[in-house]
C-alpha positions in Angstrom: 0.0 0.0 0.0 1.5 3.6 -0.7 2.2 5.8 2.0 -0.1 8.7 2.1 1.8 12.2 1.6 1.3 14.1 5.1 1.4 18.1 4.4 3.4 20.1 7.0 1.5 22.4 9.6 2.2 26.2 8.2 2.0 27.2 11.8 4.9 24.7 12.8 8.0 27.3 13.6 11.5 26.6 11.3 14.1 26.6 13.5 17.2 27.8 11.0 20.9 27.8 11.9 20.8 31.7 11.7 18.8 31.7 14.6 20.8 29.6 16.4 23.7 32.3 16.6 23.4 34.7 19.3 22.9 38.1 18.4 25.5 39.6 21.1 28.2 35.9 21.0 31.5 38.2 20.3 32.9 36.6 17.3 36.1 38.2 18.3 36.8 40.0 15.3 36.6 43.3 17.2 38.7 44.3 20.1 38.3 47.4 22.7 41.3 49.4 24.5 39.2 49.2 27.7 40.0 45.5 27.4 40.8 43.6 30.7 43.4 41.5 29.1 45.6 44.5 28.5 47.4 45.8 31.0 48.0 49.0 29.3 44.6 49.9 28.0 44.4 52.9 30.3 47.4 55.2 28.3 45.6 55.2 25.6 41.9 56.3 27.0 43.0 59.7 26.5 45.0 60.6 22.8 46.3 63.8 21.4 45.7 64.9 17.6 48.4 66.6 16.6 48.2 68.5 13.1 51.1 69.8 11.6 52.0 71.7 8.5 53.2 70.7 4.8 56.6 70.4 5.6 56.7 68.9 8.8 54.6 66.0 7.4 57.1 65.6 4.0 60.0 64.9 6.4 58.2 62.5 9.0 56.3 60.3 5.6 60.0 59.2 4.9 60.7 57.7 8.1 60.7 54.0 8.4 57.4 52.8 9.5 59.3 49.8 11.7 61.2 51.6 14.0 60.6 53.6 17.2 62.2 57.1 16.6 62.3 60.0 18.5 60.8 62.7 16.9 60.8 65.5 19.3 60.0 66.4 22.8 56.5 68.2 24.5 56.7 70.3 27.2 53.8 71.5 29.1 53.7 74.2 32.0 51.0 76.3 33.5 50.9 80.1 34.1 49.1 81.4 36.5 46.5 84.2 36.2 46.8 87.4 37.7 44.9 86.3 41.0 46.9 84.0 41.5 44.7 80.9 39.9 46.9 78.5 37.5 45.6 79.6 34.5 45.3 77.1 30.9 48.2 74.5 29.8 50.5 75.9 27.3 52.5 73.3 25.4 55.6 73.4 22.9 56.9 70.9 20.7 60.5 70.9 19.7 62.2 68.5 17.2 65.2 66.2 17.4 68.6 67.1 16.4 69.3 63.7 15.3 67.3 63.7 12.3 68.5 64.6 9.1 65.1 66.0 7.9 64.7 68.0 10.8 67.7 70.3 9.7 65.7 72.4 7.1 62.6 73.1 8.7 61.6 75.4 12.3 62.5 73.8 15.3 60.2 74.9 18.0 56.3 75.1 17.4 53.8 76.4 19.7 51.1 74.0 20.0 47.3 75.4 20.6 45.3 73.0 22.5 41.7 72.4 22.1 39.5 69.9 24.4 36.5 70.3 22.5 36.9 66.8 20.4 34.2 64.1 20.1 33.9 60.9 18.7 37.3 60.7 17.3 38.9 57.1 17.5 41.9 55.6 16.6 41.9 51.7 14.9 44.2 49.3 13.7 43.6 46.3 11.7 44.8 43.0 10.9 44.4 39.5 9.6 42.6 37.2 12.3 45.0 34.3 13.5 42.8 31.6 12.1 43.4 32.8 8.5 47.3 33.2 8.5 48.0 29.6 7.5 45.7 29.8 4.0 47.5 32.7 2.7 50.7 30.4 1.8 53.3 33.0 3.2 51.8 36.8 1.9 52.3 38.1 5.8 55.8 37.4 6.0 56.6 38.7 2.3 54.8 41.4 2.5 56.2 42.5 5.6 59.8 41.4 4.1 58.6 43.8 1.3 58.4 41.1 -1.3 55.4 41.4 -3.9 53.0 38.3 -4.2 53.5 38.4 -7.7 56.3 36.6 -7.6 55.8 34.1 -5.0 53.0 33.3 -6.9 53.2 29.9 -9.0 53.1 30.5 -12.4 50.1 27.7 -14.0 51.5 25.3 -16.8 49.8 26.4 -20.3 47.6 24.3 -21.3 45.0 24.4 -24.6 42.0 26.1 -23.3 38.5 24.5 -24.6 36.4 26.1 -27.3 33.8 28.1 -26.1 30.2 26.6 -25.8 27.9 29.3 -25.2 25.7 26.3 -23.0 27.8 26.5 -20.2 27.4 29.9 -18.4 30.9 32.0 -17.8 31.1 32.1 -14.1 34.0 34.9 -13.0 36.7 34.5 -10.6 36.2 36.6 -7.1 39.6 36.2 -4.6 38.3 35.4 -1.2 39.4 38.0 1.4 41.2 37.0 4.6 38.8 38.2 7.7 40.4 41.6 9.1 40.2 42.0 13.3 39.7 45.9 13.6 40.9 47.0 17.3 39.9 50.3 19.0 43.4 51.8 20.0 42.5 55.1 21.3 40.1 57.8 22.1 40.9 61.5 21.0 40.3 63.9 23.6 42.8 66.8 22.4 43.1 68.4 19.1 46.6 70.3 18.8 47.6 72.9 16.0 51.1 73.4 15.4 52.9 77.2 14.6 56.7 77.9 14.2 57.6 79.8 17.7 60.3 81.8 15.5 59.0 83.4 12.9 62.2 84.8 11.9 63.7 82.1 11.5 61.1 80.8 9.4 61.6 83.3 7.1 65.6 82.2 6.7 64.8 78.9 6.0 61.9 79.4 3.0 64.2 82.4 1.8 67.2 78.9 1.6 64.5 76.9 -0.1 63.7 79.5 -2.6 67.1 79.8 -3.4 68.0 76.6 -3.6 65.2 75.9 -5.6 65.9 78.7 -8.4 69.6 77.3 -8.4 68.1 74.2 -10.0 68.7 74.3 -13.9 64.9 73.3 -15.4 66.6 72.9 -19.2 68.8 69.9 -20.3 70.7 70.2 -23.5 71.3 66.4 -24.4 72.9 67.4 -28.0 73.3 70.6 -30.0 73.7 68.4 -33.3 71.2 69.6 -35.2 68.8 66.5 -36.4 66.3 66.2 -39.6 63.4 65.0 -37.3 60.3 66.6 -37.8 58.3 67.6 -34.9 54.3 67.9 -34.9 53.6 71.4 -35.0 56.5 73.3 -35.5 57.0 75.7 -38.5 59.2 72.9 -40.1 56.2 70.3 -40.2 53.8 73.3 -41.7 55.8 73.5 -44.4 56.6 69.8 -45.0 52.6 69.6 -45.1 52.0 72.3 -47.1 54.2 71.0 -49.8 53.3 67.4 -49.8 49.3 68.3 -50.0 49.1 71.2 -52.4 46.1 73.1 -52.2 44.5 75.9 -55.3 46.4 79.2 -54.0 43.9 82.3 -53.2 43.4 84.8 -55.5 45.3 87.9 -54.2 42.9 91.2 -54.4 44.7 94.3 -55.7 43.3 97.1 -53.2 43.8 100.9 -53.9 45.9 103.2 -52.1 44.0 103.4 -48.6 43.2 107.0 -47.8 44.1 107.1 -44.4 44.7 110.4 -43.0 44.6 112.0 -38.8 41.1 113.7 -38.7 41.6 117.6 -38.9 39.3 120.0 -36.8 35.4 120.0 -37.4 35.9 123.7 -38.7 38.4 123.8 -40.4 36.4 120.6 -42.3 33.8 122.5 -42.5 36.1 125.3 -44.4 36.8 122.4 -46.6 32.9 121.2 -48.1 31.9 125.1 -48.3 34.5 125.6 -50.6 34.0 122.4 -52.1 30.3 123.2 -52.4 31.2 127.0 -54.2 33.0 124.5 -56.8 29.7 122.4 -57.5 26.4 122.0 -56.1 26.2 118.2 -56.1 28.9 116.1 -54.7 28.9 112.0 -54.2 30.5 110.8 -51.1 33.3 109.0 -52.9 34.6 112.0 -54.7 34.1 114.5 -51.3 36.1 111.4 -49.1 38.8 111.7 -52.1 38.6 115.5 -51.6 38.5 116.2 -48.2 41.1 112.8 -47.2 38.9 112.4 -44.1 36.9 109.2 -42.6 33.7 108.5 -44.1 32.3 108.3 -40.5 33.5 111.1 -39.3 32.7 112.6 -42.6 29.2 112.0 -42.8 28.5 113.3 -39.9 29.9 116.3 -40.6 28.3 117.0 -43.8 25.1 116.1 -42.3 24.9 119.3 -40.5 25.1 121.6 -43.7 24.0 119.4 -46.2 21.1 117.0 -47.1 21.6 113.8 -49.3 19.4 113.7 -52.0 16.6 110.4 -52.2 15.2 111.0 -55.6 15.3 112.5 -59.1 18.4 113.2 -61.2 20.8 114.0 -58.4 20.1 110.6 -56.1 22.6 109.5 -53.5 24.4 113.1 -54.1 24.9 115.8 -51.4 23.9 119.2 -52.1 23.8 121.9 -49.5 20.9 123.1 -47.2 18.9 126.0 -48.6 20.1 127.9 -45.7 23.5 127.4 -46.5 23.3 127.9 -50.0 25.6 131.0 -51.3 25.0 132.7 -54.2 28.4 132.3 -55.7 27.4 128.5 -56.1 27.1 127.2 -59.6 22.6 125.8 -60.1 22.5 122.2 -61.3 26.1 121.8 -61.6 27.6 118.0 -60.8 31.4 117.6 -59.2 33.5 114.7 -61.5 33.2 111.6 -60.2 36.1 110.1 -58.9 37.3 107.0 -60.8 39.5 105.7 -58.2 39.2 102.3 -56.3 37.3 102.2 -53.5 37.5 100.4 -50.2 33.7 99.6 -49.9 33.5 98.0 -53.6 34.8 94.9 -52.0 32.2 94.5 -49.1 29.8 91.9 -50.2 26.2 93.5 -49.5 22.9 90.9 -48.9 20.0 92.1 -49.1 17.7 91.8 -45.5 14.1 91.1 -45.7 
């Protein structure tokens, strides 16, 4: 006889191994300075931030990282107020002798102390010591300095299979080695660093600027002169321009150009009533010929004693105001036109709608 299927209570709870781990079970991956197990935990419940300037920090990043070196000494020291009271801590910072580095920058720094600083830790981190034995040797070379590149085994080649577009490409991920992050310290001052001397400041960076303009920025490798061509240059212009040759431009011949300083407005004016005695009708070519001024400043000009003519036989000619008009002026009498070359026959006009 078959066995009759029996379907599970809904209600029934799963008990699953996640729920099995306890929420709050250290997994020791994390580690506290307030630790019982170290004996020293209480030096480093209170930590100093010290920031220092540019220089400073580009001769302390070339220390070695391995040793324990002496970098300078603190002193701190209390003066009192003037009833009597000790008053703030004043602190200053001077640097070793025995440092090479050290020689080239200020020595003594005044350090400005502020106690207002929260939630400012200090970690470290590291491999957890259940992991060192699967990384075949990386800790010690890489703190001997050696790459893992090399210690690496390099695979025999071998023919790799065609590719069948059945099989689904699955990538390679590196598993990472666990890390055990430990809380070191707690910041409770922030210091600021000056030079106590500024005078002496000012001897060294006047050194450095000298020392630094001494250094020649132009290396002559060879004064041979060479046949290479480089992009750009007027050489490889001209090596382009007479490999691809291209139609050369027509070259327009332009008159002489009238240019001449402009001359007082009266004495211009001088100038068109005579010009006007001559002949009654004048085009502005033959009066900008005439008078060797600017047409601008020309027109303007002539539009105080003249009027420009829209319609009948004298169009587009000036003739003087009535006003003006004298009566040694010849009636219905046209100036030559002058048969020069113009500047303004080469301006392409369009017409605007």
């Amino acid at each position: 006889m078959a066995e009759v299927p029996i379907k599970a209570d809904p209600d029934a709870p799963v008990v699953s191994g996640a729920e099995d781990d306890d929420i709050y079970e250290d997994a020791g991956d994390l580690e506290f300075y307030t630790d019982g197990n170290n004996p020293s935990a209480h030096q480093f419940a209170n930590m100093y931030l010290f920031r220092v300037g540019k220089s400073l920090y580009d001769v302390w990043s070339k220390l070695d990282d391995d040793e324990e070196i002496t970098i300078g000494h603190i002193r701190q020291w209390y003066e009192p107020l003037p009833d009597g009271t000790p008053g703030p801590p004043r602190m200053k910072f001077r640097l070793a002798d025995n440092i090479p580095g050290h020689q080239t920058i200020p020595k003594e720094y005044n350090l400005n102390i502020s106690t207002g600083v929260q939630n400012t830790y200090l970690f470290s981190e590291q491999d957890l010591d259940g992991f060192k034995a699967k990384s075949g040797g990386r800790n010690p070379a890489a703190t001997e300095g050696i790459p893992f590149s090399i210690l690496k085994p390099k695979p025999e080649k071998v023919d790799k299979p065609k590719y069948d577009k059945r099989h689904k490409f699955v990538p390679f991920y590196r598993k990472a080695i666990p890390k055990k992050t430990k809380i070191i310290g707690k910041v409770s001052y922030d210091l600021s660093c000056a030079p106590a001397n500024p005078e002496e400041q000012k001897h060294l960076l006047a050194m450095h600027a000298h020392e630094t303009g001494k250094t020649s920025k132009v290396e002559i490798i060879n004064k041979r002169q060479g046949e290479v061509v480089n992009i750009g240059t007027n050489r490889a212009t001209k090596w382009e321009n007479e490999l691809i040759k291209a139609p050369a431009k027509p070259v327009k011949t332009k008159g002489q150009e009238l240019k001449a300083a402009r001359i007082p407005e009266n004495e211009l004016l001088d100038m068109l009533f005579r010009a006007f005695e001559r002949y009654q009708y004048w085009s502005m070519k033959t009066l900008r010929h005439d008078t060797k001024q600017p047409e601008a400043y020309l027109r303007s000009t002539l539009e105080k004693v003249a009027v420009l003519n829209k319609t009948g036989r004298f169009a587009n000619l000036w003739s003087l105001r009535p006003e003006n008009v004298r009566n040694s002026a010849k009636p219905e009498e046209l100036a030559p036109e002058f048969e020069g070359e113009d500047d303004d026959e080469d301006m392409q006009m369009e017409d605007v709608l």
